[in-house]
TILOZA-956782 format. One record per residue (C-alpha): residue in three letters; x, y, z. Coordinates in pm, whole numbers, padded with zeros to 5 digits, always signed. Example, Ala and Ser with C-alpha at 12.3 -4.5 7.8 and 13.67 -1.06 7.14 Angstrom:
TILOZA-956782
ALA+01230-00450+00780SER+01367-00106+00714
This chain:
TILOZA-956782
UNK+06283+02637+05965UNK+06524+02952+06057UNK+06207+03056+06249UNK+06134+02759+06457UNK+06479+02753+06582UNK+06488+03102+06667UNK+06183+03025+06917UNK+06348+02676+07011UNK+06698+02888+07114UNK+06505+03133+07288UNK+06267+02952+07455UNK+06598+02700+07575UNK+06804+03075+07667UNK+06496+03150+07951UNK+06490+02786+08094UNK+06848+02803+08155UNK+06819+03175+08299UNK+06536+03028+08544UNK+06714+02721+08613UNK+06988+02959+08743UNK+06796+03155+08963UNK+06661+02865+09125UNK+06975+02661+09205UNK+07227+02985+09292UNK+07065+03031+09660UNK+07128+02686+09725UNK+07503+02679+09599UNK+07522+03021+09832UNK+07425+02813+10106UNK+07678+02507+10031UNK+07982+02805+10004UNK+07904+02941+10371UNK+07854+02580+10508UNK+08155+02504+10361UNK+08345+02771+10529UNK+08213+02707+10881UNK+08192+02990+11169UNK+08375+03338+11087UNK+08738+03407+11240UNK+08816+03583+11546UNK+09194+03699+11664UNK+09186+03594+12049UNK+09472+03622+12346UNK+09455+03443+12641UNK+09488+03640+12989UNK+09819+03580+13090UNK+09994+03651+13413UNK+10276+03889+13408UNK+10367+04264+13490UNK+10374+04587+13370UNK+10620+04862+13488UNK+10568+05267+13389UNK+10854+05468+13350UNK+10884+05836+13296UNK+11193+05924+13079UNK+11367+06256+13132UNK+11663+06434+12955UNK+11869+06628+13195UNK+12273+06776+13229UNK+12550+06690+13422UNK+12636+06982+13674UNK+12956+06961+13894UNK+12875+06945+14247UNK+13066+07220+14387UNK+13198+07446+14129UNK+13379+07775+14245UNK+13645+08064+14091UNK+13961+08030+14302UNK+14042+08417+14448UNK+14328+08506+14663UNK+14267+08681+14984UNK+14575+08932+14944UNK+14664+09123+14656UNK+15055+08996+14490UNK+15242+08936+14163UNK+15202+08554+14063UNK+15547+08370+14162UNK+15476+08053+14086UNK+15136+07865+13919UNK+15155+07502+13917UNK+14818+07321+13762UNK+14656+07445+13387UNK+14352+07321+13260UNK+14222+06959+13334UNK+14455+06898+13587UNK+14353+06684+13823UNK+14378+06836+14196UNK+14335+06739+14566UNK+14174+06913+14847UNK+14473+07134+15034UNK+14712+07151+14767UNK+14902+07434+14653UNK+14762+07557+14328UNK+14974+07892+14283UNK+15220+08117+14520UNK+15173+08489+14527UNK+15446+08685+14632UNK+15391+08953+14821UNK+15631+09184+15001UNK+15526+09453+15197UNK+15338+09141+15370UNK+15682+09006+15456UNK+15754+09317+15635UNK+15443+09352+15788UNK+15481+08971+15908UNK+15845+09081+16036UNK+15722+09402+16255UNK+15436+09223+16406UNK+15698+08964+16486UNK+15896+09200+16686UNK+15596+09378+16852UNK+15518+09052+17017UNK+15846+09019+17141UNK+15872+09384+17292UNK+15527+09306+17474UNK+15611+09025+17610UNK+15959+09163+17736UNK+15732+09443+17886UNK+15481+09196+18033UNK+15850+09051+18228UNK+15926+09407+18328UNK+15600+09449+18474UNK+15677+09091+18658UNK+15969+09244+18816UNK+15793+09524+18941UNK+15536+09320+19088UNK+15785+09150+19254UNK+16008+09406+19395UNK+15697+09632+19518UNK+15553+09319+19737UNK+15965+09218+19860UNK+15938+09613+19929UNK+15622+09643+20106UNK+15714+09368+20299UNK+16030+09510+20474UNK+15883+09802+20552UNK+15533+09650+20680UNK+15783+09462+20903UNK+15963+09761+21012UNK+15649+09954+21101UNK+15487+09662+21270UNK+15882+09616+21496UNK+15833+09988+21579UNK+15499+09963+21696UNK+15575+09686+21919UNK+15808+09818+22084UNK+15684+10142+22130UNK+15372+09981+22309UNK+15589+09772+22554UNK+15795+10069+22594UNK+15595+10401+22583UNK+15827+10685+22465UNK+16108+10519+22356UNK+15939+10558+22029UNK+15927+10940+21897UNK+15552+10982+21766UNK+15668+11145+21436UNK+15919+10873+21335UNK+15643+10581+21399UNK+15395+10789+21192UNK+15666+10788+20904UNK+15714+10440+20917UNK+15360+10379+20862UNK+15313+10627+20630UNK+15570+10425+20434UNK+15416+10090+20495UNK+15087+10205+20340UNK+15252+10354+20052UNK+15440+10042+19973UNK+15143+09859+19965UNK+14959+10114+19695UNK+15259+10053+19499UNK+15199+09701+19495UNK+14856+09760+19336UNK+15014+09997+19068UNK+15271+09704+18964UNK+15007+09533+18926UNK+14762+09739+18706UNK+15102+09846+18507UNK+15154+09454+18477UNK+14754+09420+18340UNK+14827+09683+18082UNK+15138+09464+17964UNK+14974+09182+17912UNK+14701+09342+17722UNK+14941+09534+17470UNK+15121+09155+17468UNK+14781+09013+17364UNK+14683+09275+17092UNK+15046+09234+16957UNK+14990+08878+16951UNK+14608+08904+16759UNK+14786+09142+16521UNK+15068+08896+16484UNK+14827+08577+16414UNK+14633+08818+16133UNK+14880+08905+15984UNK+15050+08596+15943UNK+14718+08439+15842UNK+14734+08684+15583UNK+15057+08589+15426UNK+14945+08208+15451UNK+14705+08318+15193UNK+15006+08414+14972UNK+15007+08010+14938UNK+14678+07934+14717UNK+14511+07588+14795UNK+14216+07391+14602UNK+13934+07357+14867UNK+13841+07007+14755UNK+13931+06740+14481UNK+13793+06835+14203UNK+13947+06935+13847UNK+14061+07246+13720UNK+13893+07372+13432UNK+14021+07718+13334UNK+14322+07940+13394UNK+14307+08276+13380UNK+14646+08414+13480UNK+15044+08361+13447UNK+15325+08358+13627UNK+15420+08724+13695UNK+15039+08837+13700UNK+14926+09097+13969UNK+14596+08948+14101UNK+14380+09156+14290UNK+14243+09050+14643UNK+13877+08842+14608UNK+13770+08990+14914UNK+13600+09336+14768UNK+13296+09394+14527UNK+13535+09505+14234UNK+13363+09236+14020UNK+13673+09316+13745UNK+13913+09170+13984UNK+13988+08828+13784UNK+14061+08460+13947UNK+14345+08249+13926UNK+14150+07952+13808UNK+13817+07778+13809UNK+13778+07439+14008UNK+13496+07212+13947UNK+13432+06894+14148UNK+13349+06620+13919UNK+13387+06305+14104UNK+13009+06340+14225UNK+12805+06520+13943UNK+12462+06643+14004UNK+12181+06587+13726UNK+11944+06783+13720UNK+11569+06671+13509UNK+11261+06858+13502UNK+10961+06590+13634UNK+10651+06752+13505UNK+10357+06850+13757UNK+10151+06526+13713UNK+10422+06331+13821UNK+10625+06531+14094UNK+10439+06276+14345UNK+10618+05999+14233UNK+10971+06173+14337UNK+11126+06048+14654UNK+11485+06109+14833UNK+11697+05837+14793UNK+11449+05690+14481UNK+11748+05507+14289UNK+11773+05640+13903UNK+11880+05458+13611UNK+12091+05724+13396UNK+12177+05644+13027UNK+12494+05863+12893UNK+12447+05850+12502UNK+12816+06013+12495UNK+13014+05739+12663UNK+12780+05411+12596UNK+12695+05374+12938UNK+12451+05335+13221UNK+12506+05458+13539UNK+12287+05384+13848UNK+12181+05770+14066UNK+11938+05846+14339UNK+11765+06155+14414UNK+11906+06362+14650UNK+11703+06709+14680UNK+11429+06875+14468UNK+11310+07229+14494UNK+10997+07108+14602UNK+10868+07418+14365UNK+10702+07366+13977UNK+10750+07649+13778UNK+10529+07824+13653UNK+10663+07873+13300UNK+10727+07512+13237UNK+10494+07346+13484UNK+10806+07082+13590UNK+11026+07060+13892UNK+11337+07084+13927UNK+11530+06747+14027UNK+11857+06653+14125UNK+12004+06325+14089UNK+12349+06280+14222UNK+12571+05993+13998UNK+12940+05898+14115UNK+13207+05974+13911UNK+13485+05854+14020UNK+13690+05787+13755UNK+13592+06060+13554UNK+13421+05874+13269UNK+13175+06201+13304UNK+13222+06535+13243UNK+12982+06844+13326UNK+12738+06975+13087UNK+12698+06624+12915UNK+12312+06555+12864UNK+12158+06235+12992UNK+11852+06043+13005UNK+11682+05873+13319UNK+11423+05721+13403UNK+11174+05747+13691UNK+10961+05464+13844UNK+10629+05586+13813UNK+10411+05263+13861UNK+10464+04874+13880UNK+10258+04593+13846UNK+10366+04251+13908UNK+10247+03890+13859UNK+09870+04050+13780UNK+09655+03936+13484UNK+09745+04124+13165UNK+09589+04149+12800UNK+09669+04329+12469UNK+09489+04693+12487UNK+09326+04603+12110UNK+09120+04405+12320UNK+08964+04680+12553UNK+08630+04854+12415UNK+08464+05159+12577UNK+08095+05154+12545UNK+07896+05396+12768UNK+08192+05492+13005UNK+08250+05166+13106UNK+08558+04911+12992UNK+08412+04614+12872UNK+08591+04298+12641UNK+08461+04039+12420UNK+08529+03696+12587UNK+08510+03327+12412UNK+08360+03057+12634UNK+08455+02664+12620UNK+08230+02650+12329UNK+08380+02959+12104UNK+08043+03174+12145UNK+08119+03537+12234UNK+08045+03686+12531UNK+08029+04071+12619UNK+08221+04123+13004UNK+08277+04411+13205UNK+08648+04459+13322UNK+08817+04695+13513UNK+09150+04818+13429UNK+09478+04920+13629UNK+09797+05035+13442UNK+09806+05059+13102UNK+10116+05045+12864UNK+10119+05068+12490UNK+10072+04710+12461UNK+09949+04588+12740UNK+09704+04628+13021UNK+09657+04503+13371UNK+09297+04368+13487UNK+09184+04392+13857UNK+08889+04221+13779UNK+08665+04057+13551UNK+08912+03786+13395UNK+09126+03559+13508UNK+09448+03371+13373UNK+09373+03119+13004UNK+09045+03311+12959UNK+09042+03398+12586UNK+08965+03744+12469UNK+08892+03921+12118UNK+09182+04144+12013UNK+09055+04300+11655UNK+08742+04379+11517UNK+08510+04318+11792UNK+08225+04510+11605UNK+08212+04236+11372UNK+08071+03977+11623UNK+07775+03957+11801UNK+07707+03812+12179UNK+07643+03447+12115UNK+07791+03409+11784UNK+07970+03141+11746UNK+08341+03180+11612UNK+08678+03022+11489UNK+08979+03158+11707UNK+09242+03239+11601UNK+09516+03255+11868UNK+09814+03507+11872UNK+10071+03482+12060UNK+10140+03763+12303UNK+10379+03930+12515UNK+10347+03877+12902UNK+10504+04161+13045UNK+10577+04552+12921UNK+10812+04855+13056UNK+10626+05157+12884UNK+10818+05442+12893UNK+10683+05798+12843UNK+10763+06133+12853UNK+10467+06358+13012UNK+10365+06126+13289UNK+10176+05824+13305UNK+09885+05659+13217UNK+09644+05521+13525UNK+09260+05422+13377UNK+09174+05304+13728UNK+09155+05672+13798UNK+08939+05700+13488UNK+08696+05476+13617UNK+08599+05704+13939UNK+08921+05524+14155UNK+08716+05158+14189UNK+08892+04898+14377
């Protein structure tokens, strides 16, 4: 009995085994009917832009920036401004008192005067040589007369005197006159030394040269301050002005994109110190790239006019590099490379994949513009394009998707029509 059940179990164990392998296929078969066509992520094309932007940290320099010398050597009398002091072009910033300058000032003064009083002598002798000349010009011509209407009543020798004198009168007119010349000129170099001189002691009075801010001090009342008009390089300044109402900032653009910089390009500047934005424009470049850092210099000149900035703070900016607006845009997960050429999986009306060429413009991190190839509400695969095949039929999935990007980078930009030989 144990043994005939033994076969019975046994022989029951292999029909169920069988029975198993028979049935499990079509079970298999009922599972993937079940679940339908396999799942696809999709976007639709949608119309919007893209904008590249290269972002730059640069620092605030002052626009004019310059050590305040005097012109004459003096002992500080007065100094009126310290540091941060807020000054205006023409005034006084310090008086310097100087007095063998005075005196110098005073005999100039009175050297001008004695020329000129010369220069009215000389007048006078002008004057009285020509009323001089003219009396005896007269006298000789009276003489002469009558000596021809009356032959002898003349004598010989006193009508030779009398022109003798006439002719001498006259030269004496001419050396009035060159004495007079000679007067004027020693008035006129009196006068030049005069104006230098006093020039010189207006220096005594030190003036900022434009609004601006002072930002050092280097000397006291009672301080002898050399002259800033030698090379003695240890001859110190009175103070340091720096005009900060219009700052300059300058940003290295690297090489690849010194083509995008334009005068008067406006720049958006972002001051992490103060919390603010501020809107620049270029104003100059040096039109040079270096060759240590392969970048090029920039200046972008910012108003200041309240002072909110101060030199040597560090900004960032941004520079337009490219812009594309209202142009069909996808998600760059959807792009695919396959023998040098962009291509994208595409879903038809039916949900069969489709394999399309595209060509691509400007590309962000998320996004990328298509010149051609798709249009706006076609649907493309985003993820795992490998898994489908052209013609296979799929269940989308749609994800929502932004329409527009700014990407901002730091080392240029990023332009795949270029990549694709420069097709239009």
């Amino acid at each position: 009995m144990i043994k005939k059940r033994t076969i019975w179990i046994a022989v029951g164990a292999a029909i169920a085994i069988a029975l198993l392998v028979v049935l499990r296929p079509h079970r298999e078969q009922k599972v993937e009917a079940a679940q339908g066509p396999p799942a696809a992520e999709v976007a639709q094309v949608q119309s919007g832009s893209i904008s590249q932007v290269l972002t730059m940290a640069g620092q605030f320099q002052p626009y004019q920036v310059v050590q305040i010398h005097p012109k004459v050597s003096g002992f500080i009398r007065h100094i009126y401004v310290d540091i941060g002091d807020i000054v205006t072009r023409g005034e006084t910033l310090a008086v310097l008192e100087v007095p063998e300058l005075q005196a110098q000032l005073q005999g100039t003064a009175f050297a001008v005067k004695q020329t000129r009083d010369d220069v009215v002598r000389a007048q006078n002798e002008v004057q009285r040589a020509i009323s001089r000349h003219a009396a005896l010009h007269d006298e000789y011509v009276r003489l002469a007369r009558a000596s021809k209407e009356q032959p002898g009543l003349i004598a010989e020798q006193e009508l030779d005197d009398a022109q003798a004198k006439d002719l001498s009168s006259g030269a004496q007119i001419d050396a009035a006159k060159s004495a007079l010349a000679a007067a004027e000129q020693r008035a006129e170099v009196a006068k030049s030394n005069y104006l230098r001189v006093r020039a010189l002691h207006q220096y005594t009075d030190v003036i900022s040269p434009f609004n601006g801010v002072v930002t050092w001090r280097y000397a006291d009342t009672g301080a002898l301050i050399q002259a800033g008009t030698t090379s003695n390089t240890q001859a110190l300044p009175i103070v340091t002005v720096s005009q900060s109402d219009l700052l300059r900032l300058r940003v290295p653009v690297p090489e690849m994109d010194v083509r995008y910089v334009h005068i008067g390009e406006p720049m958006q500047v972002t001051v992490s110190a103060v919390g603010r934005s501020f809107v620049g424009k270029v104003v100059r470049f040096t039109r040079n790239v270096s060759l240590q850092t392969r970048t090029m210099e920039t200046e972008i000149d910012v108003w200041n006019r309240h002072l909110t900035l101060d030199p040597g703070m560090y900004a960032n900016t941004e520079l337009q590099l490219a812009q594309a607006n209202n142009v069909p845009t996808i998600p760059v997960g959807a792009i695919m490379l396959r023998n040098g050429k962009f291509e994208v999986e595409v879903l038809d009306s039916t949900n069969h994949v489709h394999i399309r060429p595209v060509q691509i413009g400007l590309q962000g991190s998320l996004l990328a513009q298509i010149k051609h190839g798709l249009k706006p509400g076609d649907r493309v695969i985003i993820a795992a394009q490998s898994k489908y095949q052209p013609g296979e039929l799929v269940t989308p999935v749609l994800k929502k998707e932004p329409t527009s990007e700014v990407y901002r980078e730091s080392n240029g930009m990023v332009d795949m029509a270029a990549q694709q030989g420069g097709q239009s």
